[in-house]
C-alpha positions in Angstrom: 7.9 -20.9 -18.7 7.1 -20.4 -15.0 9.6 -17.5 -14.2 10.6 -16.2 -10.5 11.8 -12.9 -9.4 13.0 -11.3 -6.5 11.3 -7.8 -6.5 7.8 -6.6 -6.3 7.6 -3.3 -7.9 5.7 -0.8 -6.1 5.1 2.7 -7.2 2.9 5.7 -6.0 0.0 6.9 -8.6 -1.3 9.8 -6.5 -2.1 11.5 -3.6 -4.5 14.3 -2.1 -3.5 17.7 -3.3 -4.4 21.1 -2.1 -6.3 23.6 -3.8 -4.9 26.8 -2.4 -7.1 28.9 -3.9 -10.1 27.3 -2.5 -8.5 27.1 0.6 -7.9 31.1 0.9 -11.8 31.5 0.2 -12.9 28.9 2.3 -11.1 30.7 5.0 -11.8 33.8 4.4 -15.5 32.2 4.9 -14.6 31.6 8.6 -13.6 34.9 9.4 -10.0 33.7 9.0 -7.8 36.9 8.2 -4.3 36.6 9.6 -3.1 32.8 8.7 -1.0 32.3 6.2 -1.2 29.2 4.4 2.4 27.5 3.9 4.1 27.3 0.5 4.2 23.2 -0.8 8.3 23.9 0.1 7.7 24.6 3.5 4.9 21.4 3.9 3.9 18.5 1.5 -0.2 18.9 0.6 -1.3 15.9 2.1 0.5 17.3 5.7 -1.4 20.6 5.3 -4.4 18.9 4.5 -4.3 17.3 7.6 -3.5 20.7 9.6 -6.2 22.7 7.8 -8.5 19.7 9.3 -7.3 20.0 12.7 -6.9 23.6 12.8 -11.1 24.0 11.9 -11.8 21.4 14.6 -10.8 24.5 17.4 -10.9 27.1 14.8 -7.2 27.3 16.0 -6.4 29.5 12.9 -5.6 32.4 15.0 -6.3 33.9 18.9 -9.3 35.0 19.2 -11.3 33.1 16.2 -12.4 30.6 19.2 -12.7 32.6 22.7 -11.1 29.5 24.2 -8.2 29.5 22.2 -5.5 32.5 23.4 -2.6 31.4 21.5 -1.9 28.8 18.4 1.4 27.0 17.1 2.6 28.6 14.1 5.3 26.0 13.6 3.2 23.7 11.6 5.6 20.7 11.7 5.2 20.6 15.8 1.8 21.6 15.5 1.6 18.3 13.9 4.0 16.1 15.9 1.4 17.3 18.6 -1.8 16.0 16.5 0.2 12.9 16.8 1.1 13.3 20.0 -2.6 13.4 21.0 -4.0 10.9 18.6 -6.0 13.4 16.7 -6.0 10.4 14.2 -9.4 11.4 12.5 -8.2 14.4 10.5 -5.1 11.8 9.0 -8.2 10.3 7.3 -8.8 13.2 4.8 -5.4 12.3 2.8 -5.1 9.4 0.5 -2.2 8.1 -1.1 -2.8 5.9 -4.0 -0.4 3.1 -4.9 0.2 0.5 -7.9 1.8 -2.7 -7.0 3.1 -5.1 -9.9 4.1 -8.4 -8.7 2.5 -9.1 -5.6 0.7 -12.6 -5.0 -2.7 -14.0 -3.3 -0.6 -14.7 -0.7 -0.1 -10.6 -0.4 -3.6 -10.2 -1.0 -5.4 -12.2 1.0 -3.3 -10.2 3.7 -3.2 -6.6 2.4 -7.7 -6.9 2.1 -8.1 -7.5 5.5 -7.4 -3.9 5.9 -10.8 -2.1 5.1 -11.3 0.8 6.6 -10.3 4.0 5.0 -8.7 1.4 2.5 -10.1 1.5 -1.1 -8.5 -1.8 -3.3 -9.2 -2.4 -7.0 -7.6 -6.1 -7.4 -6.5 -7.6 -10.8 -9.1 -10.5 -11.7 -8.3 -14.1 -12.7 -11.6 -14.6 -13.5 -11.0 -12.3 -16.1 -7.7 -12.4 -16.9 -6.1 -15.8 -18.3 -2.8 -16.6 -17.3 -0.6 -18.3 -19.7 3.0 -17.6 -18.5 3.6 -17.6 -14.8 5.3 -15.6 -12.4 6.0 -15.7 -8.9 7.8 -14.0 -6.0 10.7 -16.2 -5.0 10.3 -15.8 -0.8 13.4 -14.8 0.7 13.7 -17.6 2.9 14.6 -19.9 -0.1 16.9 -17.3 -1.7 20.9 -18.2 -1.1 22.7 -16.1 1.3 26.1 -15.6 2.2 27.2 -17.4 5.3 24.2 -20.1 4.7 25.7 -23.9 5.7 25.8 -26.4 3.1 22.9 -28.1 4.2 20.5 -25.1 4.5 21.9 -24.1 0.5 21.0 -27.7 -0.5 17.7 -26.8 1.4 17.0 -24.0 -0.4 17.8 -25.0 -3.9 15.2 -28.1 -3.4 12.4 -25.7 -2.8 13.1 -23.3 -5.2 13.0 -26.4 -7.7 9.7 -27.9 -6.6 8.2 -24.5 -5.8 9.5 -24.0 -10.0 8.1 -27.5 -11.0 5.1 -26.5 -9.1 4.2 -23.6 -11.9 5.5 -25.5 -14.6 3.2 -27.7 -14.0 0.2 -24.9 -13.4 0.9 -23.5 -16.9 0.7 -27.4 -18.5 -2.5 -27.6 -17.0 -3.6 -24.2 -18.3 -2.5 -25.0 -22.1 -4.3 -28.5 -21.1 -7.6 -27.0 -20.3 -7.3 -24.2 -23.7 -7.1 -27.6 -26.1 -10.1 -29.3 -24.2 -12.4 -25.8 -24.6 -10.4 -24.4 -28.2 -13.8 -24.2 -29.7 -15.0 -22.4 -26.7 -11.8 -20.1 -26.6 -11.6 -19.0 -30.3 -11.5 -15.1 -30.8 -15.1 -15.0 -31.6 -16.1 -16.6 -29.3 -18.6 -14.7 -26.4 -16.4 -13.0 -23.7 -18.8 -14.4 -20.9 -18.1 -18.0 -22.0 -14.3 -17.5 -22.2 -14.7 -15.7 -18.3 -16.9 -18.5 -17.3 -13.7 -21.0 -18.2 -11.1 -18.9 -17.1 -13.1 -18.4 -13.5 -12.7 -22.4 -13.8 -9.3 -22.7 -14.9 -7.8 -20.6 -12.2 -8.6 -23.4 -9.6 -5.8 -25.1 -10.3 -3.6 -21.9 -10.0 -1.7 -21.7 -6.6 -2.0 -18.5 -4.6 2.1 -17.7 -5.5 1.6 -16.1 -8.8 2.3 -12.8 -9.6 -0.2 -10.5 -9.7 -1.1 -6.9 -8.9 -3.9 -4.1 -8.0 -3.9 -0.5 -7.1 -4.5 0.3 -3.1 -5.6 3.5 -1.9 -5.5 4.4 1.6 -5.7 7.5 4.1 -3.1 8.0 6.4 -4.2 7.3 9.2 -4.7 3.9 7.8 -1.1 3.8 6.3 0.4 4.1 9.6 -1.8 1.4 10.6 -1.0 -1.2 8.0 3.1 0.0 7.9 3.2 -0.6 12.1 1.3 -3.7 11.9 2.7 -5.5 8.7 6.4 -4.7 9.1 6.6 -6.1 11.9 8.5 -8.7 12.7 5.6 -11.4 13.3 4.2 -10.3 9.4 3.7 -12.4 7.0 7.1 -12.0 4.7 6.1 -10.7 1.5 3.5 -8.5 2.7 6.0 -6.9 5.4 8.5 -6.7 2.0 5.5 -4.6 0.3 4.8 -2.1 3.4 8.5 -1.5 4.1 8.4 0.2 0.7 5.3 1.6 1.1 6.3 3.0 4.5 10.0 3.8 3.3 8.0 6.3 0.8 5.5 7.6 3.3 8.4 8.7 5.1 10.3 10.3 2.3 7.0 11.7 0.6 5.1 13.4 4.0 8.0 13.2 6.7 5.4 15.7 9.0 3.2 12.8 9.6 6.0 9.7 8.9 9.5 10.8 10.3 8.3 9.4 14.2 8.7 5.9 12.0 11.9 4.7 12.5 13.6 0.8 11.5 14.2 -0.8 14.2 15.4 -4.4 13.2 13.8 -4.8 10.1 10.4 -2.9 11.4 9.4 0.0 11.2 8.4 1.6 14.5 6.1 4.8 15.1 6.9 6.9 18.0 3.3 7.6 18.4 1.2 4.6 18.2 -2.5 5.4 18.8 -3.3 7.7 16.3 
């Protein structure tokens, strides 16, 4: 039975980690000698990652590696406010951050895959999968809230029943269509004959069910798509998505997220050009 939920669950798989040990040989390679890498307490990998970067764009490492550079910031966290500040947004690239997100819809899709660059997305099929019971995200719009007037609740309650009856009658059609092609269907039958059906069948499915996919994108990317879909002009259930996406950007690499700050119901960067 066509069921509707409030959350979409996201969670973080990965992200870029440093290998300090190639790190110390790779600069000892340039001549580096009195840098000393900080400890994963004092900066989160992916932040370091992006310092390493920047600091080999100047050879920054130290006075006197560069004969134009006489003195470097050793406070890494400023050093990297100030890559911010100057939209050094090209060594943000070398990061990633990897995400899983259960519960999300076309509707979220068809927004999120519009980003492309420095986005990698692995999408879960309905051309392979066949969907039997539905799920959907319930939009906030049509949830009750407290304070609502009696005619908005009446409102609400009517389209959270036909958007309800709507699935119901999606899954109908799907049991529907697995009598018509049972023969077709049957375990032993070829799995490129049941895909070719189920590639069918979904065109009847509406772009509200649940679905999911793994994202993975750089950071300078992930500032991009947190800025943009928060916003207050986003699309709702994709700025619902990025506010926990960016909510764990900023808990997970504050060096490079903590100029984001909520501003009503957005998240804003302090430096936007990066």
């Amino acid at each position: 039975m066509a069921t509707a939920f409030d959350e979409i669950r996201v969670f973080r798989l990965a992200k870029s980690v440093v290998d300090r040990e190639a790190v110390d040989a790779w600069l000892d390679d340039m001549g580096v000698t009195e840098f000393e890498v900080p400890t994963e307490e004092e900066i989160s990998d992916p932040a370091l990652l992006v310092a390493l970067a920047a600091k080999q764009c100047y050879m920054a490492f130290q006075p006197g590696l560069n004969p134009n550079v006489n003195k470097v910031r050793t406070d890494m966290i400023a050093y990297l406010d100030n890559v911010l500040r100057q939209g050094h947004g090209s060594v943000l690239e070398h990061a990633v951050f990897t995400f899983g997100i259960n519960g999300c819809s076309r509707v979220f899709t068809g927004e999120m895959n519009r980003h492309r660059a420095g986005v990698g997305v692995s999408e879960r099929s309905m051309r392979y999968i066949r969907y039997r019971n539905i799920e959907y995200w319930m939009p906030a719009c049509f949830r009750p809230e407290e304070g609502d007037s009696e005619e908005l609740m009446v409102k609400k309650l009517k389209s959270r029943l036909l958007l309800n009856e709507q699935f119901k009658s999606q899954e109908a059609m799907i049991a529907d269509f697995e009598k018509v092609w049972q023969k077709e269907l049957a375990p032993e039958s070829t799995f490129h004959g049941k895909k070719t059906l189920t590639s069918a069948f979904r065109r009847g499915i509406g772009m509200g069910i649940a679905t999911g996919g793994v994202w993975s994108l750089n950071l300078r990317a992930l500032r991009h798509v947190i800025a943009m879909r928060t916003d207050e002009s986003a699309e709702e259930e994709i700025a619902h998505v990025c506010m926990k996406i960016g909510k764990i950007m900023i808990a997970e690499v504050p060096e490079l997220f903590g100029d984001f700050k909520e501003q009503h119901g957005a998240l804003v960067p302090a430096h936007w050009k990066v």
